[in-house]
Kinemage of the C-alpha trace (Angstrom):
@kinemage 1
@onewidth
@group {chain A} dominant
@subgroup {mainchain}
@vectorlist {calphas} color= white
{ca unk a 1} P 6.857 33.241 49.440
{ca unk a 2} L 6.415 30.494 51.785
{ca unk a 3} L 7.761 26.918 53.055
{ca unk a 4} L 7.632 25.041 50.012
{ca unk a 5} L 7.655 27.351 47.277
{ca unk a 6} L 10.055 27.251 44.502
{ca unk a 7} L 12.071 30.435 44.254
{ca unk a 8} L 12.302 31.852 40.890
{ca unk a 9} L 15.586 31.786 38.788
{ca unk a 10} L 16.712 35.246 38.353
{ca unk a 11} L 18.534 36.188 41.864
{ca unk a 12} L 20.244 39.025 40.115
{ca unk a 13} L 23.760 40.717 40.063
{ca unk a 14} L 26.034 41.119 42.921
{ca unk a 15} L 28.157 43.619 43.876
{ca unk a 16} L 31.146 42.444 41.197
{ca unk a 17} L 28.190 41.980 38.046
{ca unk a 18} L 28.017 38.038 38.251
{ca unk a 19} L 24.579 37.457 37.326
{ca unk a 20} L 23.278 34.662 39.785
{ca unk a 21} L 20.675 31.961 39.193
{ca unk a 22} L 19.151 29.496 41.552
{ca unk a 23} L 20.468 27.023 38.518
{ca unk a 24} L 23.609 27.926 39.744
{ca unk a 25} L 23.461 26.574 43.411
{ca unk a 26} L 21.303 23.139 42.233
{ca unk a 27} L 22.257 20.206 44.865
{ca unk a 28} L 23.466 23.040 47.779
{ca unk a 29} L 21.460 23.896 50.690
{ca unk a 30} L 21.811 27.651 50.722
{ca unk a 31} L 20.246 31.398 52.787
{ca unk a 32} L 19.119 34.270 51.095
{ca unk a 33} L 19.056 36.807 53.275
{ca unk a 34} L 17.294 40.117 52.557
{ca unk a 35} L 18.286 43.405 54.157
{ca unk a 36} L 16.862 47.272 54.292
{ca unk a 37} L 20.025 49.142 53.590
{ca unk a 38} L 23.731 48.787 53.405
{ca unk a 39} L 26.189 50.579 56.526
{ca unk a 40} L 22.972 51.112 58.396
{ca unk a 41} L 23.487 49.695 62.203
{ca unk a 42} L 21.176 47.016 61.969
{ca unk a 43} L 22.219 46.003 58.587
{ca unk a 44} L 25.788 46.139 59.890
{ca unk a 45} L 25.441 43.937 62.791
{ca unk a 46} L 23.284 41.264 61.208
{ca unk a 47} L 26.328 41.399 57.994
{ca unk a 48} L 28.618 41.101 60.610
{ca unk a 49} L 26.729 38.440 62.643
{ca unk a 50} L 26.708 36.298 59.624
{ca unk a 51} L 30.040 36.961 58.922
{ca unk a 52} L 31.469 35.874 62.056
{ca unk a 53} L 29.180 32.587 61.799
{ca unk a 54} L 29.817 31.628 58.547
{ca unk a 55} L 32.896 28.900 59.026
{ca unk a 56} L 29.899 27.567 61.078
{ca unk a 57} L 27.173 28.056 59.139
{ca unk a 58} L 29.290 26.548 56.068
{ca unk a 59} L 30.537 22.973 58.188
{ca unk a 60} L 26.476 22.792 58.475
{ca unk a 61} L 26.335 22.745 54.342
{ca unk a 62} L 25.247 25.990 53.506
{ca unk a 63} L 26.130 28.728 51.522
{ca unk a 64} L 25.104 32.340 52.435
{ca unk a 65} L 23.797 35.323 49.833
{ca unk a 66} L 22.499 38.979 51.247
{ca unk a 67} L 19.996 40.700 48.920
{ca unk a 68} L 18.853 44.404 49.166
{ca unk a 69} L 18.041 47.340 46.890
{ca unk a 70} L 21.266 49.075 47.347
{ca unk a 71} L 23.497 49.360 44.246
{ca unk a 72} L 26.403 47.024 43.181
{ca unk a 73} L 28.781 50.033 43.926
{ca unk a 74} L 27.608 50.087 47.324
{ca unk a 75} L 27.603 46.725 47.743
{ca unk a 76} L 31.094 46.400 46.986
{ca unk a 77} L 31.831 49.347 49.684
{ca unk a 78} L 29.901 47.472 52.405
{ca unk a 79} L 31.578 43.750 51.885
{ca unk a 80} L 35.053 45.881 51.594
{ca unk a 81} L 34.569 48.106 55.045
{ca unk a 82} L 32.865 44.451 56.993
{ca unk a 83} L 35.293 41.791 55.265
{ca unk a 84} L 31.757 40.179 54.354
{ca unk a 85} L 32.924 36.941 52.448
{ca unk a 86} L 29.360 36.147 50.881
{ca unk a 87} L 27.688 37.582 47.851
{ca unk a 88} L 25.088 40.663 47.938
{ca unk a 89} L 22.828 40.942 45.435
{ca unk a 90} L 22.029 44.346 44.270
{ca unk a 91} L 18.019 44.318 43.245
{ca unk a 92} L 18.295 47.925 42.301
{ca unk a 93} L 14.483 46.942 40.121
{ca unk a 94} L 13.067 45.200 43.040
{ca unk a 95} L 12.570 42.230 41.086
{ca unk a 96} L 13.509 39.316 44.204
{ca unk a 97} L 11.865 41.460 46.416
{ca unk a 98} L 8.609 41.530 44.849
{ca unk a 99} L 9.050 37.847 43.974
{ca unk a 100} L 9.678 36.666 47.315
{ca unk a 101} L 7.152 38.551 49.116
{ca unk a 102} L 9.406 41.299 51.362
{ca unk a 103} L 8.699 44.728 51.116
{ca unk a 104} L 5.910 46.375 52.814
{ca unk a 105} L 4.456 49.754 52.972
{ca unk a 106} L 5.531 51.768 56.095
{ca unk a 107} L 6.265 55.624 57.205
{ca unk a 108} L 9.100 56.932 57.472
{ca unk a 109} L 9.278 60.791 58.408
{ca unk a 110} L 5.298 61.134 58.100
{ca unk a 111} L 6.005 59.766 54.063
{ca unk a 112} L 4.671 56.208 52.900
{ca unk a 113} L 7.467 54.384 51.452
{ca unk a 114} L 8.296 51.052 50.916
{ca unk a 115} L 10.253 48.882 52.884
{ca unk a 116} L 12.210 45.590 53.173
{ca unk a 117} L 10.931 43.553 55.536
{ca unk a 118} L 14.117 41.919 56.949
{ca unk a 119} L 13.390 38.146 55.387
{ca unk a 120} L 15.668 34.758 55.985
{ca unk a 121} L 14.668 31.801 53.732
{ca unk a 122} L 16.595 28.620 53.894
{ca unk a 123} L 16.373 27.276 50.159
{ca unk a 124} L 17.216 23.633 50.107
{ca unk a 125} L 19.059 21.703 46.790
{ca unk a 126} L 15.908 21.712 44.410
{ca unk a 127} L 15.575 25.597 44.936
{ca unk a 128} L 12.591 24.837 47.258
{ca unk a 129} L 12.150 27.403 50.800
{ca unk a 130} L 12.023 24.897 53.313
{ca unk a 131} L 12.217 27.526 56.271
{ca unk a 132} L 11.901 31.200 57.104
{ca unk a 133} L 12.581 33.665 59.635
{ca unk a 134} L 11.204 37.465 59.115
{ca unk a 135} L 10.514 40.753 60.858
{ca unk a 136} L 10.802 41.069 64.235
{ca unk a 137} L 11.561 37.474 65.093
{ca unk a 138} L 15.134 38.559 63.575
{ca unk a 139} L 17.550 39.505 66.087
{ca unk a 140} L 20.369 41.930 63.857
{ca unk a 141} L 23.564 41.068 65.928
{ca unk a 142} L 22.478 37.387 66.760
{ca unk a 143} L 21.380 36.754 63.122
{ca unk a 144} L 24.345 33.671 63.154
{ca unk a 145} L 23.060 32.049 66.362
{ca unk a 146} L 19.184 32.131 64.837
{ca unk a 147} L 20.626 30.513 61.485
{ca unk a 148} L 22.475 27.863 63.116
{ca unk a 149} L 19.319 27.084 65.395
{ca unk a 150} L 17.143 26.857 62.154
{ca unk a 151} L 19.645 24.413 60.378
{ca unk a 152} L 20.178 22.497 63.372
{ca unk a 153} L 16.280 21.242 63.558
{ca unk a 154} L 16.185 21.451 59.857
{ca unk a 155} L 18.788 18.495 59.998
{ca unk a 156} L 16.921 16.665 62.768
């Protein structure tokens, strides 16, 4: 998915069961932020990054939700061990993945597999992407900073 598209709906369940959909956050400017794997180091220090940032990130107007394919059990683990105070969606069926456009086929110990690429969007009050930051531009453990920067000349 790209600047401009609507996302679709069904976000899925987080880590507690609440089902969420984008109906749900109507009229808030909002990230959905998508992650390979729970209590992996990278994962960690962007989670943590965020977390840190997020009185911050929240004065700007916007609300923060992590997405990977981990399960709602681990989920729960990895928001208890970090403090995280924002939602994780557990998209054990790869739904929002496939939707929004983030996994890619990569090697990993000489087998093809597919991966998350690591995937920002900024999702404005109509449900509409109205930035994005992915890949390598990504920096894990100054994820907060990079948000902040993207809001900041989104609100210019």
């Amino acid at each position: 998915m790209n600047i401009g598209d609507k996302i679709p709906e069904r976000l899925g369940v987080d880590e507690n069961g609440k089902e969420w959909l984008t109906s749900m956050l109507r009229g808030e400017n909002w990230i959905l932020y998508f992650y390979p794997k729970d209590n992996t180091s990278g994962c960690t220090a962007q989670a943590c990054s965020l977390r840190d940032g997020m009185a911050t990130i929240a004065e700007k107007g916007y609300k923060i939700i992590g997405v990977s394919k981990d399960t709602a059990s681990s989920h729960l683990r990895f928001k208890e061990k970090y403090q995280l105070p924002f939602p994780l969606i557990a998209d054990t069926d790869r739904f929002l993945h496939e939707a929004m456009g983030v996994l890619y086929p990569k090697k990993m110990y000489g087998k093809d597999v597919i991966g998350t690429r690591r995937t920002t969007f900024f999702i404005d009050p109509n449900g509409v992407i109205v930035a994005k930051l992915e890949g390598k531009e990504i920096s894990t453990a100054e994820h907060a900073a990079q948000v902040l920067e993207t809001i900041q000349k989104l609100q210019r």
